[in-house]
N, C-alpha and C positions, 0 to 999 in steps of 0.2 A: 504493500500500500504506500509505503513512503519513497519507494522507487517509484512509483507510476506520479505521485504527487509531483517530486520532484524532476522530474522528464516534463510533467506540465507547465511546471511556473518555467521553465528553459524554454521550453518553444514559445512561448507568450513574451520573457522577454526578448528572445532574439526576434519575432514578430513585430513588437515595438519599436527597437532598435532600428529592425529597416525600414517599419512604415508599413508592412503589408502582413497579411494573415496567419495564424499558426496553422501550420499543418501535424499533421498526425506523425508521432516519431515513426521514424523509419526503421521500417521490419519489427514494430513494435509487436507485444502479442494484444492480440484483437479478441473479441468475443461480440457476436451478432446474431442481437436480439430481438427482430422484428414482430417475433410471433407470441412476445409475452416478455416484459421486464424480467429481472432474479437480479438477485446477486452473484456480481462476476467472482469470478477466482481471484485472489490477494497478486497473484503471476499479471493479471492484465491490466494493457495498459491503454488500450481504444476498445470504447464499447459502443455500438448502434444500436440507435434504437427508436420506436416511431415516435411520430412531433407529439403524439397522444402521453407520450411516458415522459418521466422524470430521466435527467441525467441524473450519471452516476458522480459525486463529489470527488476531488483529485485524480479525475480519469479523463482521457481528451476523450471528448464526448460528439458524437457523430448524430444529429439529427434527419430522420428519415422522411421523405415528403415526396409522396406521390405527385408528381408534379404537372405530367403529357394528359391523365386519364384522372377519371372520379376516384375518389379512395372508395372503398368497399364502405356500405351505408351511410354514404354522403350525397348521393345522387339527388334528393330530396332537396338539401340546400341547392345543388346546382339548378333543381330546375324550378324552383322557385326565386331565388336571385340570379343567376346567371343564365336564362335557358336557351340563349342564341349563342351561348359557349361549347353546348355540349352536338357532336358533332353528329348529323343524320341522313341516312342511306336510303332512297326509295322510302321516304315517308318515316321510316324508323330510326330510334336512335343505333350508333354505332357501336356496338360490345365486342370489346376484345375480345376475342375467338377463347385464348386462352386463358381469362379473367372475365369467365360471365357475368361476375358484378361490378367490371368497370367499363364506362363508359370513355371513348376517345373523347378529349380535347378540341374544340375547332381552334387551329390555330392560322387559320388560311388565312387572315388579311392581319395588317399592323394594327388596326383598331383592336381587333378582337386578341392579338396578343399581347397588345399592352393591357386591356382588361384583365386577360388570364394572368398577368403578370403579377398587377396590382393585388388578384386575390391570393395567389400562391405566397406572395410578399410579404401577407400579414403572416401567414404562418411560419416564414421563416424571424420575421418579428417576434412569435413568440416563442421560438428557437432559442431567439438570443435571450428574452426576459425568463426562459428557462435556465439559462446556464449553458448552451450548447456553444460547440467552437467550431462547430463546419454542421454544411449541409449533403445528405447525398437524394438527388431530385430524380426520381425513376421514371422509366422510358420513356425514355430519350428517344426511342426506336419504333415511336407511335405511328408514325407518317407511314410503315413499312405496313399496316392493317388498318391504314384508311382506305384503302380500294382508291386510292391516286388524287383523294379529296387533299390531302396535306401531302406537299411535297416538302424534302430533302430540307431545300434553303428555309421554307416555312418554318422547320423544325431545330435547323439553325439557328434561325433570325430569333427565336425563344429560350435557348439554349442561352444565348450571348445576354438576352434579357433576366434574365435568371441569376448568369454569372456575376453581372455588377450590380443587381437589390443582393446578392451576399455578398460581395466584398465590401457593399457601402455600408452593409451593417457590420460588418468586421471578422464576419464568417466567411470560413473556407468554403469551397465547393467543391465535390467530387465530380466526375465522369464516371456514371453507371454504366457499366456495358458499353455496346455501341463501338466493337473493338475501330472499325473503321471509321471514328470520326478522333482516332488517338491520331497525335500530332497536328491536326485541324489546328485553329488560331480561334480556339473560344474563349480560354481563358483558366478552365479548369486547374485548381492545383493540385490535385491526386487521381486514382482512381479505384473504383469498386468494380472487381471483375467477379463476376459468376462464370463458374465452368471454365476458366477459361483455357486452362489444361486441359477438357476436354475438347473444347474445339479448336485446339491450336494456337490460340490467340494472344499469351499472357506475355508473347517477346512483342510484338503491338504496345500494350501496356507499359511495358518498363524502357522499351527507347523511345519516349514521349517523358514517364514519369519515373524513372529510376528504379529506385527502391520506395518510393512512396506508390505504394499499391497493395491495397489488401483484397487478398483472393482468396475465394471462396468456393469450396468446393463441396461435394454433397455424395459422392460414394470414394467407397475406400482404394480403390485401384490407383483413379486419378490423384488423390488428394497422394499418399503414397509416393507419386512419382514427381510431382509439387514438390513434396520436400528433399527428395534425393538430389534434386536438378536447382531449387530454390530458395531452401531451408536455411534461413539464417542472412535472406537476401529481402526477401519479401514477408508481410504477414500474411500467414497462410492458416486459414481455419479451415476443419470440417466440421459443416452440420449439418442434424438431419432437413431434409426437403423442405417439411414443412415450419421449421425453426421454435419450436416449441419449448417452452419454459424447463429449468431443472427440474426434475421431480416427476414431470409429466412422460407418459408412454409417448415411447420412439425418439428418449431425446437423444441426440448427439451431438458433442462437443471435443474436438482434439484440435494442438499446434503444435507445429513440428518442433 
């Protein structure tokens, strides 16, 4: 605990020092918690977790925010405040194929992205009046199951909007995925890979972001050969699929 403390007030002050945002220590050990808060292990020292949960106190603290699509049981707010945000196919709204409780983002015009902007913005506001020290803003890779309603640049042009409401609040920002927009000019200062030892992608990741990359993997083969090829380079977790609290059936949690 007084390592991970201490690793924190260092990147804050060398953050200060230059003017610009602390990032997550490099090859720190991680633990990622999307699917239920716990208490991390005394060894860790970046924990994620979603905007709905408290950070953890002397941990760099990674705030999670659905960013491209609805969060799961928020569709409600969207379509009562926002309902020309939410993006629609032949009369119906758009659901991600593989998240049938979220709906796509319309991010097609600049009006409508600086909206979505403004409201994704308070949340990371309340990132920061939580305690949090970076954002990581999930798919990024929505425009790819709009059926061609959001292109590429649309999905850019929100990305780069994203980037600077967190650095103007003094949060970091990750790059979720999206191995192909690594080296891009957004502005991202780390990145959050899933898989990406299994789909080849994590030398992507780290000739853009070094060793500031924490990768995540989810069966044992992959994560395994993460750490023989990685191990002591990057932070590398496994957990289980569905990311479920300590205590609960099917949890998994290993760092190399």
């Amino acid at each position: 605990m007084l390592a991970a403390l201490i690793s924190k007030l260092i990147a804050m002050i060398l953050a200060a020092v230059g003017g610009g945002v602390a990032l997550p220590p490099a090859a720190g050990v991680a633990d990622y918690q999307l699917g239920g808060a716990y208490e991390p292990a005394a060894s860790v020292q970046i924990v994620t977790r979603d905007r709905t949960d408290e950070p953890v106190p002397g941990r760099y603290n990674i705030c999670y925010v659905n960013a491209f699509q609805t969060q799961p049981g928020e569709l409600d707010f969207w379509q009562s405040r926002h309902p020309s945000l939410l993006l629609h196919h032949d009369g119906e709204l758009l659901v991600d194929h593989g998240w049938p409780d979220e709906v796509i983002l319309d991010l097609s015009t600049a009006a409508k992205r600086s909206e979505a902007a403004d409201v994704v913005g308070t949340w990371f506001d309340g990132c920061v009046k939580d305690g949090y020290d970076a954002i990581e803003p999930d798919n990024l890779d929505s425009w790819t199951r709009s059926k061609g309603l959001i292109t590429e640049s649309d999905a850019l042009a929100f990305a780069s909007l994203l980037v600077d409401r967190a650095h103007a609040s003094g949060l970091a920002i990750a790059q979720k995925n999206t191995a192909e927009w690594a080296g891009k000019d957004i502005g991202f200062d780390f990145a959050v890979a899933e898989e990406c030892e299994v789909f080849d992608e994590c030398g992507a990741y780290t000739e853009t972001y070094g060793s500031h990359v924490i990768e995540i993997e989810y069966a044992d083969a992959p994560f395994s050969r993460s750490c023989a090829e990685r191990g002591g380079e990057l932070s590398i977790v496994r957990r289980d699929r569905d990311v479920v609290p300590s205590g609960e059936p099917g949890y998994v949690y290993r760092t190399c």
